[in-house]
C-alpha positions in Angstrom: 19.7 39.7 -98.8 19.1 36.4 -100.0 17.1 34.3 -97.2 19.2 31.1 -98.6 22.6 32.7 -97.6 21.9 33.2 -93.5 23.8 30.7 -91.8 21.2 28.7 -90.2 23.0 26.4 -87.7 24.3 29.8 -85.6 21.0 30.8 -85.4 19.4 27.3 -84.3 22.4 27.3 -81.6 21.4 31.0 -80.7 17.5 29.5 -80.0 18.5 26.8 -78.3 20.3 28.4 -75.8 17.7 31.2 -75.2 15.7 28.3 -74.8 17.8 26.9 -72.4 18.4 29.8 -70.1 14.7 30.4 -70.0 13.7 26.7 -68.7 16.6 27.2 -65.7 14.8 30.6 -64.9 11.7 28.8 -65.0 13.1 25.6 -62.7 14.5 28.2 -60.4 11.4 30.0 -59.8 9.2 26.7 -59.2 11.9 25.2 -56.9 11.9 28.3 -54.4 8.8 26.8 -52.1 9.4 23.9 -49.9 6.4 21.8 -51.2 5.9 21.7 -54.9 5.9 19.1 -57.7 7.2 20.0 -61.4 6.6 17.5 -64.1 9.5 16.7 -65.7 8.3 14.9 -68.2 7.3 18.2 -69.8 10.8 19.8 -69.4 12.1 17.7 -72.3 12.4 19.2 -76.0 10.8 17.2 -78.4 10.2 17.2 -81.8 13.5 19.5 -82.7 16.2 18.8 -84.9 18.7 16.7 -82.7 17.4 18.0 -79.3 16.5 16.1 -76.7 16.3 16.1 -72.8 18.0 13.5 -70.8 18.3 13.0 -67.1 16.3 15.3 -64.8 16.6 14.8 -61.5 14.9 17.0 -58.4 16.4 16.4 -55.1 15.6 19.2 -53.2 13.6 22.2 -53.4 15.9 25.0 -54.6 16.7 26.9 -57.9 19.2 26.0 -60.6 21.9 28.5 -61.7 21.8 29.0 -65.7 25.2 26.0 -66.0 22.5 23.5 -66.1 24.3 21.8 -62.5 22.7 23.2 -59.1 23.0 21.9 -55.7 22.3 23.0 -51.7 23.4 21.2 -48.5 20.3 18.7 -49.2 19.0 18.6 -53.1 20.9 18.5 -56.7 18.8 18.8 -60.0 21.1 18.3 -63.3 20.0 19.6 -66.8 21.2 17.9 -69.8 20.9 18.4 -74.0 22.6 17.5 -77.1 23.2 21.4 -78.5 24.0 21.0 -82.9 27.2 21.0 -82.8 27.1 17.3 -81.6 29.2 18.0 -78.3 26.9 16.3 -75.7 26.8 17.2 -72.2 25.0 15.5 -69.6 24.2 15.2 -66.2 25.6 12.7 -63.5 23.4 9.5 -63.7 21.5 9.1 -61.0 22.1 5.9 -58.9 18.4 5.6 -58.5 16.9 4.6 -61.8 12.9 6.7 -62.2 14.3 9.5 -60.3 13.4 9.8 -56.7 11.1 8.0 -54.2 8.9 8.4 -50.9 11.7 6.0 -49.4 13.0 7.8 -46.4 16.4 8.6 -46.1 18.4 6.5 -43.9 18.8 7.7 -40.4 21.8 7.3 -38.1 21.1 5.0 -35.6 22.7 5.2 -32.4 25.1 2.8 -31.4 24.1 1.0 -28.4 25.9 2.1 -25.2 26.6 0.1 -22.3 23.1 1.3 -20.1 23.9 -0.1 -17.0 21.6 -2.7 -15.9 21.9 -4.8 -19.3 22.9 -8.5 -19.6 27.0 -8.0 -19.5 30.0 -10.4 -19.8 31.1 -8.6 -16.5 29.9 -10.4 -13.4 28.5 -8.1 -10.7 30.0 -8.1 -7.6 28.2 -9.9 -5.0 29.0 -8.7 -1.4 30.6 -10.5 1.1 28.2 -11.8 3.7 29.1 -10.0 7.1 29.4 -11.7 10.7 26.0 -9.9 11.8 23.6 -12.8 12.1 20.5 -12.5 10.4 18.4 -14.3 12.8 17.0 -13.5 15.9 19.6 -12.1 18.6 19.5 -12.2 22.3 18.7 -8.0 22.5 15.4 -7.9 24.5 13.4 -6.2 21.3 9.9 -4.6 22.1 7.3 -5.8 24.5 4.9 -8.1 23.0 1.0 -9.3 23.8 2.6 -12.6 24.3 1.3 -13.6 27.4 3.9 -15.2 30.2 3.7 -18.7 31.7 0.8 -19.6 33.4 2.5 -19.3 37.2 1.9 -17.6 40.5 5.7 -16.4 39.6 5.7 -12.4 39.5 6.0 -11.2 35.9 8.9 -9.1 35.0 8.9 -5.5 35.7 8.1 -2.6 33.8 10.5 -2.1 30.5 11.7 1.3 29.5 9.4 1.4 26.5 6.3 0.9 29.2 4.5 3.6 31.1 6.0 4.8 34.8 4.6 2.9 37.8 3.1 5.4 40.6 1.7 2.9 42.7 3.9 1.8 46.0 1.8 -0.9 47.3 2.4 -3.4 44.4 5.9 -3.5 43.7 5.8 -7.2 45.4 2.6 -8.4 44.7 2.8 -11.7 43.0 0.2 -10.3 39.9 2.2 -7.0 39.8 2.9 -7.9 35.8 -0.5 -8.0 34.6 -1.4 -4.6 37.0 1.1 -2.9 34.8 0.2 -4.1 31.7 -3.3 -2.9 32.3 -2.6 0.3 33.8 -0.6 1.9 30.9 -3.0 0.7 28.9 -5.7 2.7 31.0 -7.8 -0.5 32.0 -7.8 -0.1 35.5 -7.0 2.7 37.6 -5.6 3.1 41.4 -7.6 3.8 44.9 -5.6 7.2 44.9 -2.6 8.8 42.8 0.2 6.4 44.6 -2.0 3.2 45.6 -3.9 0.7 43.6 -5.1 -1.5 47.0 -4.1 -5.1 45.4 -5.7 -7.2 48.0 -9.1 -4.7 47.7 -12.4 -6.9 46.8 -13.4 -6.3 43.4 -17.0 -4.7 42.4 -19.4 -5.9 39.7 -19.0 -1.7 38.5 -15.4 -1.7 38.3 -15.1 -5.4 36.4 -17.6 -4.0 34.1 -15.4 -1.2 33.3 -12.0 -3.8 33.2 -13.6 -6.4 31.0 -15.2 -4.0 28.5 -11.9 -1.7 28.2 -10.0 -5.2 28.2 -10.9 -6.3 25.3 -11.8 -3.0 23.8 -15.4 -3.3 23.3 -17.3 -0.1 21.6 -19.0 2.1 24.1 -22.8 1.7 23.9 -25.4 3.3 25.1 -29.0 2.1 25.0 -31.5 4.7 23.2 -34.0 3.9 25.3 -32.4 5.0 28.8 -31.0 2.8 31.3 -31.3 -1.3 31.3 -31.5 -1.3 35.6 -33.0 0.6 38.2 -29.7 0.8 40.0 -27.3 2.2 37.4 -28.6 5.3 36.0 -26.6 7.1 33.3 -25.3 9.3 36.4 -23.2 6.4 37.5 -19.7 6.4 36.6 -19.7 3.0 35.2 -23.0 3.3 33.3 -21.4 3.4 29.6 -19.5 0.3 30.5 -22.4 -1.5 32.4 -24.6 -0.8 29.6 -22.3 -2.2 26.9 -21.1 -5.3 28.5 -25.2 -5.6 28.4 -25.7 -5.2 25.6 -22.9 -7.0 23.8 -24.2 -9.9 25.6 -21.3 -10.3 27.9 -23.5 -10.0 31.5 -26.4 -9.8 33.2 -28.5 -8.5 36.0 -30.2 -10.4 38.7 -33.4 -11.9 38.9 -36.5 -10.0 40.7 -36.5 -12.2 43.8 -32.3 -11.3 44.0 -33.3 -7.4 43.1 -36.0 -7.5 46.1 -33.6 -9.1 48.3 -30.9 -6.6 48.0 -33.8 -3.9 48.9 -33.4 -3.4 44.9 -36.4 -2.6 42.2 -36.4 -5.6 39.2 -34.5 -5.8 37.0 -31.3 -4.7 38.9 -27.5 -5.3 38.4 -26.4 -4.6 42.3 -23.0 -2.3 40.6 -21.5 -2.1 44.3 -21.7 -5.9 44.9 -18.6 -7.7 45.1 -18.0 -9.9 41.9 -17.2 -13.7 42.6 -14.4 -15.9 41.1 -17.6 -18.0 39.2 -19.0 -14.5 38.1 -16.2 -13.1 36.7 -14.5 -16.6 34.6 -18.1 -16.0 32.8 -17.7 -12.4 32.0 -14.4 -13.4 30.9 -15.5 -16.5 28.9 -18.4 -14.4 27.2 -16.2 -11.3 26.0 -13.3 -13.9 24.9 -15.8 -15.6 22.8 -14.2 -19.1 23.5 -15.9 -22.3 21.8 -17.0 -24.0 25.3 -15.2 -27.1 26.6 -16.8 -29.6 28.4 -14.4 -32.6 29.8 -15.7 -35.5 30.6 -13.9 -35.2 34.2 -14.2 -32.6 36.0 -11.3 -30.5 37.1 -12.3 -29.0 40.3 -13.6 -31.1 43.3 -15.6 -27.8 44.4 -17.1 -27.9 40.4 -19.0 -30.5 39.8 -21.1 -30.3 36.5 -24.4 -29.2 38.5 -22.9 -25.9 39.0 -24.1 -22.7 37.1 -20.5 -21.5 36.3 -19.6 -24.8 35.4 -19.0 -25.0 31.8 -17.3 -21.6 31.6 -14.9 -22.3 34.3 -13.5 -25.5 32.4 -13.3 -23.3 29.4 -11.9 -20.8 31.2 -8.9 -23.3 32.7 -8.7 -25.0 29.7 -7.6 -21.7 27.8 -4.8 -21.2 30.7 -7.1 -18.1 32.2 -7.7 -19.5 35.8 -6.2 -22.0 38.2 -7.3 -23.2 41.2 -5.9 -23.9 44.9 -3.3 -26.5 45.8 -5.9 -28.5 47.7 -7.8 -28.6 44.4 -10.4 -26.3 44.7 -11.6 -23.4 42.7 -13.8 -21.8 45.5 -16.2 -19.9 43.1 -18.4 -18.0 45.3 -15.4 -16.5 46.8 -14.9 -12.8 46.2 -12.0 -11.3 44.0 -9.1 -9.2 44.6 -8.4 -6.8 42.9 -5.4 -8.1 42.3 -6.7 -11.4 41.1 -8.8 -9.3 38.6 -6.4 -8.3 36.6 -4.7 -11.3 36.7 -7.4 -13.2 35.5 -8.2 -10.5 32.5 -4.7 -10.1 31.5 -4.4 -14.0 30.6 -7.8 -13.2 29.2 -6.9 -10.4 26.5 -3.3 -12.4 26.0 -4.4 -16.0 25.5 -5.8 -17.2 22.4 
């Protein structure tokens, strides 16, 4: 057979469209991983009679059937080609001229909902003020430190929130207020489980122990052993004797006192009854008040010469003490018991 007579347009047809089929098996193959890059640019037939590539797009990562048009629920890649017989067919145009880009896809942003809290066109709804008054009331509230007038009047009694009273021989004393308040606060103590003996003298021991409890002092004891010959650590108000000492608060006597009192130097004389002068200092000391010195003095039984002087007008000028209607204070007089805590009540209460 003559070469010349073979149709040769059939047979060009028949190669293209081998050619065809095998780049889609080819596309297909390289699409099936989820990462890949295919160059395109090398898909394109070139150099043939009247053959040429248009349009390739990649949008996903999946194979092509052999129609030349593929998709998947995310990715579409088109094939197009002028075959001989000069019917063209060709893929969509893309609405993204070069192909596709790094530019992420729009997302779908949620609509803003109405978070309560935000800045609204709806006013809030401001409560109604009530009747209850928002200042203080007349309902007694809790006890306070607050310490009461500076009278001879009896202080109230004991509230509820306040420790029981056992004693029965203060219930009319006129200091009966400040007996309580240190008693529940374990200050002071009573003679026996239902007396406290109000109108009992006082001891240098036992305001040793009410002054230092008072004001709540730290209990010190000296490393060294005892400070006085007369209070060994055996005594029941050594600890407190020892750190009213040592904080500076009161003394012992002085040798010729000691060996008058059949006492070795230096001595404190514990069982001594305490004096209204001695005990406005102890008071003044442990309150640490700035001292006040008037240029008049208050008591006619004070004059500035005496020792307890300057802590005695401190000590009225702070509302601790008072004196007697005939305007005395009488300072070498001994203290009732009583009269103690009254005086060290005002003290711990008083600013």
């Amino acid at each position: 057979m003559n070469r010349s007579s073979i149709p040769r347009k059939p047979l060009r047809a028949s190669l293209l469209g081998i050619f065809s089929t095998m780049l889609l098996i080819t596309t297909t193959l390289a699409a099936s991983s989820a990462n890949y890059a295919i160059p395109w640019s090398q898909l394109g037939a070139s150099g043939g009679e009247g053959r040429t590539s248009t349009n390739y797009r990649l949008d996903s990562t999946i194979g092509l059937p052999a129609n030349g048009v593929g998709s998947s629920t995310h990715y579409v890649a088109r094939l197009g080609y002028v075959p001989v017989q000069g019917a063209i067919l060709t893929s969509t145009p893309s609405e993204t001229p070069g192909g596709p880009t790094d530019t992420p896809r729009p997302t779908h942003t949620p609509v803003p909902t109405e978070t309560p809290g935000g800045p609204t066109d709806t006013p809030t709804i401001t409560p109604a003020p009530t009747n209850t008054p928002s200042g203080p009331t007349s309902t007694p509230g809790l006890p306070t430190d607050t310490p009461p007038p500076a009278t001879d009047t009896p202080l109230p009694t004991a509230t509820p929130t306040d420790c029981a009273n056992p004693f029965t021989d203060v219930g009319g004393d006129v200091f009966y207020g400040a007996i309580h308040y240190l008693y529940c606060r374990s200050v002071v103590n009573g003679t026996g489980a239902t007396t406290f003996n109000p109108s009992g003298q006082s001891t240098r021991a036992q305001f040793a122990k009410v002054v230092v409890l008072g004001f709540g002092l730290t209990l010190t004891t000296p490393p060294h052993g005892q400070d006085f010959t007369d209070v060994p650590p055996s005594y029941f108000a050594y600890t407190f004797i020892e750190t009213g000492f040592i904080g500076g608060i009161l003394n012992g006597f002085d040798p010729a006192t000691c060996q008058s009192a059949g006492a070795v130097p230096p001595c404190y004389l514990p069982n001594r009854a305490i004096t209204r002068g001695q005990i406005t200092k102890l008071v003044v000391n442990a309150a640490h008040y700035i001292l006040v010195t008037p240029g008049t003095q208050t008591f006619s039984d004070v004059p500035p010469s005496n020792v307890f002087y300057i802590a005695i007008e401190t000590a009225h000028a702070h509302g601790v003490i008072n004196g007697y209607p005939d305007g005395t204070f009488q300072p070498n007089a001994n203290v009732r018991r009583d009269a103690m805590c009254q005086i060290v009540f005002k003290a711990v209460t008083s600013p």
